[in-house]
C-alpha positions in Angstrom: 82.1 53.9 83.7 84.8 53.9 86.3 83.9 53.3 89.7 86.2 54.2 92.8 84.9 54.0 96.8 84.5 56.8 99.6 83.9 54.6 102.3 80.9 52.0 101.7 79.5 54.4 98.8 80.7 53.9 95.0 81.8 57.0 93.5 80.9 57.3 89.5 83.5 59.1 87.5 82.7 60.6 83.9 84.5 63.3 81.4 82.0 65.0 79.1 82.7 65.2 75.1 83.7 69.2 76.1 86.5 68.2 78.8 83.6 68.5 82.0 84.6 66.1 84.8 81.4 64.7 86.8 81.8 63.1 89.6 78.2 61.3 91.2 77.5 59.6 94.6 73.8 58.0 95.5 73.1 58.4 99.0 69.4 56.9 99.6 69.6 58.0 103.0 66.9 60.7 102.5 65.1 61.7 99.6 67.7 64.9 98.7 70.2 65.4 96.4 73.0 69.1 95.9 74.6 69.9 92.7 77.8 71.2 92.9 79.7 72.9 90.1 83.6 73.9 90.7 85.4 76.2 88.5 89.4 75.5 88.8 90.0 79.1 89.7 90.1 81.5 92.8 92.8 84.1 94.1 95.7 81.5 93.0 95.0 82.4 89.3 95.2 85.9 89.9 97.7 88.4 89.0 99.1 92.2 90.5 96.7 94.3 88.6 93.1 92.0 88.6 93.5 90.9 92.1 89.9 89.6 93.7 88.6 89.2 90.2 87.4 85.9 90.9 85.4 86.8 93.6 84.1 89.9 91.7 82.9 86.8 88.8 81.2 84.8 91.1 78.9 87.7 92.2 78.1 88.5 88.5 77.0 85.3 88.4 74.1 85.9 90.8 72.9 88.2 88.1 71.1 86.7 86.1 70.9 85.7 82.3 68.2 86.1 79.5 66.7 82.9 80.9 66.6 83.4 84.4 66.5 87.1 85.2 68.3 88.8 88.7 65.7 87.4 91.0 63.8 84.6 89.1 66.4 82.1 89.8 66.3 82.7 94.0 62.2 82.1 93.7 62.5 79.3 91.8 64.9 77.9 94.4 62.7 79.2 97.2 59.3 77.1 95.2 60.8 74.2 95.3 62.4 74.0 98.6 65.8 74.2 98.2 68.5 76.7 98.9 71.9 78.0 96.8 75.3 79.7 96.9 78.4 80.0 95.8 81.6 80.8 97.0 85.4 82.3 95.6 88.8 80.9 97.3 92.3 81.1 96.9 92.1 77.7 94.5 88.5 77.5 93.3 85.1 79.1 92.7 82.1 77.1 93.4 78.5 77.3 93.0 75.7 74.7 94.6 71.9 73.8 95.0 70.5 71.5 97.2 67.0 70.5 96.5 64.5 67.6 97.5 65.8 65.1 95.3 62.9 65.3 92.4 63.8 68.7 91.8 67.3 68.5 91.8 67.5 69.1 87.8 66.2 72.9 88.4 70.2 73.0 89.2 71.5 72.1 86.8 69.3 73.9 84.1 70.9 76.9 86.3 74.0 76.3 86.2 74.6 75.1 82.6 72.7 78.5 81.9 75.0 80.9 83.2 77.9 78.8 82.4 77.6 80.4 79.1 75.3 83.2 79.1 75.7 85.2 82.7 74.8 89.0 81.8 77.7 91.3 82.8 75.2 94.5 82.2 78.2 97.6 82.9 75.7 99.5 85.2 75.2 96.6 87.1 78.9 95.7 87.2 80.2 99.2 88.4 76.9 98.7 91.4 79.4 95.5 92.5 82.2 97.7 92.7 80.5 99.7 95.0 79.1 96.3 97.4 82.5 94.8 97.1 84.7 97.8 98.2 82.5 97.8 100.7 82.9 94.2 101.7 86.2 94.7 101.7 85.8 98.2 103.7 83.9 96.3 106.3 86.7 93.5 106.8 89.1 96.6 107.3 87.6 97.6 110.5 89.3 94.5 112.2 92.4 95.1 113.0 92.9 91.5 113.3 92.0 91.3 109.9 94.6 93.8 109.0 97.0 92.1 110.6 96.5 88.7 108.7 97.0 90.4 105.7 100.3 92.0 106.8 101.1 88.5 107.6 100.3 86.6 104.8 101.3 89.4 102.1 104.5 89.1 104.0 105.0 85.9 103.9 104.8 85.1 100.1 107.3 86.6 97.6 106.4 85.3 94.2 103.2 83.0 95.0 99.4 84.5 94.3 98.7 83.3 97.5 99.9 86.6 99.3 96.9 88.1 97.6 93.8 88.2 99.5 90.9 86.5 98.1 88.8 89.8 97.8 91.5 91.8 96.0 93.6 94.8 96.6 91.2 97.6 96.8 93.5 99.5 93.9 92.3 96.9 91.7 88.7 96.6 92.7 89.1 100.4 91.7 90.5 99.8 88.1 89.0 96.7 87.0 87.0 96.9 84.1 84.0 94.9 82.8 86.0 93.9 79.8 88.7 92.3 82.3 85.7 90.6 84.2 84.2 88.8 81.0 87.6 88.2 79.9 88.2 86.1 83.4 84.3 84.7 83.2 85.4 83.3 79.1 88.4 82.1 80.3 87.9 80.4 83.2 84.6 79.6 83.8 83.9 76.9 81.2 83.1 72.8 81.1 87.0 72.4 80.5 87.7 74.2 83.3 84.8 73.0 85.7 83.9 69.5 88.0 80.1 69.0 88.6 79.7 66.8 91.5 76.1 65.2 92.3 75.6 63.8 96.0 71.9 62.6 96.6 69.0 60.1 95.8 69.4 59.6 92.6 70.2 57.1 90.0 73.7 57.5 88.6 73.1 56.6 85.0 70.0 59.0 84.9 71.9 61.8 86.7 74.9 61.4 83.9 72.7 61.6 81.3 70.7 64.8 82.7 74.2 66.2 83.3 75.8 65.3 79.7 71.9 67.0 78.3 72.4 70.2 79.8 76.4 70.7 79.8 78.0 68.5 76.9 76.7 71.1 74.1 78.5 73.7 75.6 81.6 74.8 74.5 84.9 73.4 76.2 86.7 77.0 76.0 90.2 77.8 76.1 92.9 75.9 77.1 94.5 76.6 80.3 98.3 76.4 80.5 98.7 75.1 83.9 99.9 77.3 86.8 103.7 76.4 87.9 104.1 78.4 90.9 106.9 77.6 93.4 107.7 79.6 96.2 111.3 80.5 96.9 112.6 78.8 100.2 112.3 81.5 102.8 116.2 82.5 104.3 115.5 85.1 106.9 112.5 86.0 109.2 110.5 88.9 108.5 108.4 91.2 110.7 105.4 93.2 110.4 104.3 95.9 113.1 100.8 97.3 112.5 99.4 100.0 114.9 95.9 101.7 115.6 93.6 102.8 118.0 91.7 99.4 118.7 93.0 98.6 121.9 93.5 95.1 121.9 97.0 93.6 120.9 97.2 90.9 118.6 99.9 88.4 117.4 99.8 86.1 114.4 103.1 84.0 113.4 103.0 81.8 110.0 105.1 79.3 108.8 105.4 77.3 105.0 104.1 74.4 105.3 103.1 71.6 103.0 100.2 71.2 100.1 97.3 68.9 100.2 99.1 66.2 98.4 102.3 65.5 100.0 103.1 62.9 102.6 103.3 65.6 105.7 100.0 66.8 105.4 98.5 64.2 107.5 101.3 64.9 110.1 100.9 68.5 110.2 97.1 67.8 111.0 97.7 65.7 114.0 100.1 68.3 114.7 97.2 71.4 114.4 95.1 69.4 116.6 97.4 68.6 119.7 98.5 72.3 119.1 95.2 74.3 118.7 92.5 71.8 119.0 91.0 69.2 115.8 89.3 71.5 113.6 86.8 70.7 110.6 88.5 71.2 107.5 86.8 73.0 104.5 83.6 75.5 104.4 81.3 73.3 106.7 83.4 71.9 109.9 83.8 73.0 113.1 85.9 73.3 115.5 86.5 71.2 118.9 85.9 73.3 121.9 88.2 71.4 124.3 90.5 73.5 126.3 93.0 71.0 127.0 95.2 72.1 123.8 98.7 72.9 124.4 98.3 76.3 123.2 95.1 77.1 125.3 97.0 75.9 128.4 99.8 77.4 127.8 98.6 81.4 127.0 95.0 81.4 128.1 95.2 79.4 131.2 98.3 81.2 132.4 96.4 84.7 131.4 98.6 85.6 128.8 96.1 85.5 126.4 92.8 86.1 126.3 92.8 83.6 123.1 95.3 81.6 121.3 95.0 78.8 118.3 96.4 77.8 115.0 95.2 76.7 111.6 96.5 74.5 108.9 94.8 73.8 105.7 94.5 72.2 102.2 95.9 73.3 99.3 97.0 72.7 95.9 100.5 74.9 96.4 102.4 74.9 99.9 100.3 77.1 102.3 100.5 78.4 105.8 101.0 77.0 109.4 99.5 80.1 111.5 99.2 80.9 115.5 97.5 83.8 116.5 96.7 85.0 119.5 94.6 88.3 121.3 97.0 89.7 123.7 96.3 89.8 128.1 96.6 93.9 128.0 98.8 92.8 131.0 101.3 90.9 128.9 103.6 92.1 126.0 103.4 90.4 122.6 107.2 89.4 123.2 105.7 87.2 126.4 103.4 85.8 124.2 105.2 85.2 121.1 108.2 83.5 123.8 105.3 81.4 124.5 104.2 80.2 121.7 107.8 79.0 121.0 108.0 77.4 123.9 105.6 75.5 123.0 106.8 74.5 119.4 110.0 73.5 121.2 108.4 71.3 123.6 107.2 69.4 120.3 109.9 69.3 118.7 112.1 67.9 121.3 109.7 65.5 122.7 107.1 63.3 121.2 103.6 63.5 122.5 102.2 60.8 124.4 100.5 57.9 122.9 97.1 59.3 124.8 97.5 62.6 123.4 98.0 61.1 120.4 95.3 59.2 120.3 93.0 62.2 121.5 94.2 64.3 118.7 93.5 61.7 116.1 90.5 60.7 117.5 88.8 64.7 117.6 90.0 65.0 114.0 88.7 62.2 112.6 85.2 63.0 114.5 85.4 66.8 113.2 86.1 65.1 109.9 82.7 63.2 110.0 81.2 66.0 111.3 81.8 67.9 108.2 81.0 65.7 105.7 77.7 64.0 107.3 75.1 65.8 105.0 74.3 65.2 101.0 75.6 69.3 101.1 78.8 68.7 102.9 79.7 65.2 100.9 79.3 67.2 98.0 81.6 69.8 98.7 84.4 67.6 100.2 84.4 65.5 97.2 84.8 68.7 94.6 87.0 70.3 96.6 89.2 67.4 97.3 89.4 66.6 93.0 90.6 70.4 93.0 93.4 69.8 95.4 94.2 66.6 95.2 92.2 64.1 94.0 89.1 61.9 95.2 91.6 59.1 96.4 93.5 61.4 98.9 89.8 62.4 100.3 88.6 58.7 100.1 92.1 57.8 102.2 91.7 60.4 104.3 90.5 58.6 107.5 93.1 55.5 106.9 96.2 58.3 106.3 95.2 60.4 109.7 94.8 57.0 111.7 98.1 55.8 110.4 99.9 59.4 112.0 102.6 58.2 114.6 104.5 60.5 117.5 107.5 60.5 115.9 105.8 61.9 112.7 104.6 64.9 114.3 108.1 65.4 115.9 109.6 65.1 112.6 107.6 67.7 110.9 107.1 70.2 113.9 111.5 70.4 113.5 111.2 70.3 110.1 108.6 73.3 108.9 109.6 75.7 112.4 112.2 77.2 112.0 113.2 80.7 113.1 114.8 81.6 109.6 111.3 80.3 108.3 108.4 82.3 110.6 106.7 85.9 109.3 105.5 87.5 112.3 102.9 90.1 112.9 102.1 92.2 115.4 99.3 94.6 116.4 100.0 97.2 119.0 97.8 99.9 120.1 98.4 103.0 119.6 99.1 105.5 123.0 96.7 107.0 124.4 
């Protein structure tokens, strides 16, 4: 079997007979092991009509098949110790169990099962239209949530990343069952999935286990592949939202680059002397230093009562963002002439070796942070073969070390543009 390293730990790369990747690292650290499976499909595969579908999937899912009924499957976990979820994003849907290490093959009897045979009973699928209109109902009460829709819905013209993950609530009206075990057949089958093993375990036992419960199944449709380019954006475009909360808000966006190409490292750095090193994926944090350029330059100046940005990984081209929660003494104008201040300052000057070397040294700590446990390795690795590959997360570590000044320079003039930014802003309405 192919080996390749993550750091000092081998990495054991298999294809099933039905197309199923599986990916395995033994970590004898403590007696644990998780079980990840990742589906290759999330709001990116979606389309104006059956938007939040995904998501909509990975809740039917939870309920239940002939052989584990709604329920039986969360006791079993709970027996034995372990704990479960699963998750929908714009690129992938995953599902995971982490168990004490003897008990780890309780997931994947699970998951092979409702690989094949979830239920998708019609009374019990028009019940998650009802919980997910009200998820979605729920995120509608934040204005700031609003506006980051306004923003990114804005900002794409012909990607499926201008759709939000949970789906337009016209669809989540319309969607049938029929178009939800349509998507489940299509997409969520061994062709289509990556099952990732992190734990104490032996390898060539865990393959085996793996290649017992999964390589019967059937491989399923093929998938064309997605080809979705973004047109180049010419002209800057505005979004004014207004309601009664009475705090302003301010979120600009830029295109940036995917997960795969050679300024993604340099837009990191770039996040982090910006807004502060951040923990990339489901499980990092965020650094709580306030000695970020944007934090000194609306928050300590009282501006803002809050200000950041975010940047992350992709398999298409995604989003720089800044936002930040308006001072009610200041105007969105002050802020937003801030914030470009700030991008200019970048841009015409490279940052100092120390800052530099602080920005690179948070990240790479936040980076460890997130991907110190069995649960966390897991992830990164699944999630890193869906939008890249395995090598770019292995290299990770060597490619942020090797970010220079002049690279962040280069791509802070290069992505910020005027012509280029989609800005959004909340305003209260009058008394």
């Amino acid at each position: 079997m192919p080996t390749s390293t993550n750091g000092a730990l081998p990495l054991t790369k298999a294809t099933l007979a039905n197309g199923m990747q599986v990916i395995l690292q033994e970590s004898h650290v403590s007696p644990v092991a998780s079980f990840w499976v990742y589906y290759r499909v999330g709001s990116r595969n979606e389309r104006p009509g059956l938007t939040g579908i995904s998501h909509w999937v990975e809740h039917m899912l939870f309920k239940g098949t002939e052989r584990y009924p709604q329920g039986e499957f969360d006791k079993s976990v709970a027996r034995a110790g372990g704990s479960f979820n699963g998750m929908t994003w714009q690129d992938w849907t995953t599902y995971f169990e982490t168990f004490p290490a003897e008990r780890i093959e309780l997931a994947l009897d699970v998951e092979s099962d409702r690989m094949v045979n979830a239920f998708f009973n019609p009374e019990e699928t028009e019940s998650e239209r009802t919980v997910i209109i009200s998820e979605r109902e729920g995120h509608e009460n934040s204005y700031r949530w609003l506006l980051n829709q306004e923003v990114q819905s804005a900002a794409y013209q012909a990607h499926s990343y201008q759709h939000p993950v949970i789906g337009w609530k016209e669809d989540l009206l319309t969607i049938t069952r029929e178009d939800l075990y349509n998507h489940y057949r299509t997409f969520y089958t061994p062709s289509n999935a990556i099952a990732v093993a992190v734990g104490d375990f032996d390898s060539q036992w865990m393959l085996e286990r793996i290649d017992h419960h999964f390589g019967s199944l059937p491989s399923g449709p093929t998938i064309p592949p997605l080809r979705l380019r973004e047109p180049g954006q010419l002209a800057e475009r505005r979004a004014t939202l207004r309601g009664p909360d009475r705090t302003g808000y301010l979120h600009m966006a830029f295109h940036a680059a995917e997960a795969s190409h050679d300024d993604f490292f340099a837009l990191t750095v770039l996040d982090a002397v910006l807004g502060g090193a951040k923990g990339m994926g489901l499980f990092g944090g965020s650094s709580s230093n306030r000695s970020n350029r944007l934090y000194r330059a609306l928050v300590d100046t009282e501006l803002a009562v809050g200000a950041g940005c975010s940047y992350m990984p992709t398999i298409d081209p995604y989003l720089f963002t800044f936002r930040a929660t308006i001072n009610p003494k200041s105007s969105h104008q002050q802020v937003e002439d801030a914030i470009w201040a700030e991008i200019a300052k970048v841009q015409q000057t490279p940052v100092k070796q120390s800052e530099l070397d602080k920005a690179i040294k948070q990240t790479k700590a936040q980076f460890a942070f997130s991907s110190e446990s069995v649960t966390n390795q897991a992830y990164w690795i699944g999630f890193s073969e869906v939008i890249a590959s395995t090598d770019w997360f292995a290299a990770w570590l060597d490619k942020i070390s090797a970010v220079t000044a002049e690279d962040v320079q280069r791509v802070a003039q290069h992505y910020f543009a005027r012509n280029r930014q989609t800005v959004g802003w909340y305003q209260p309405e009058a008394s």
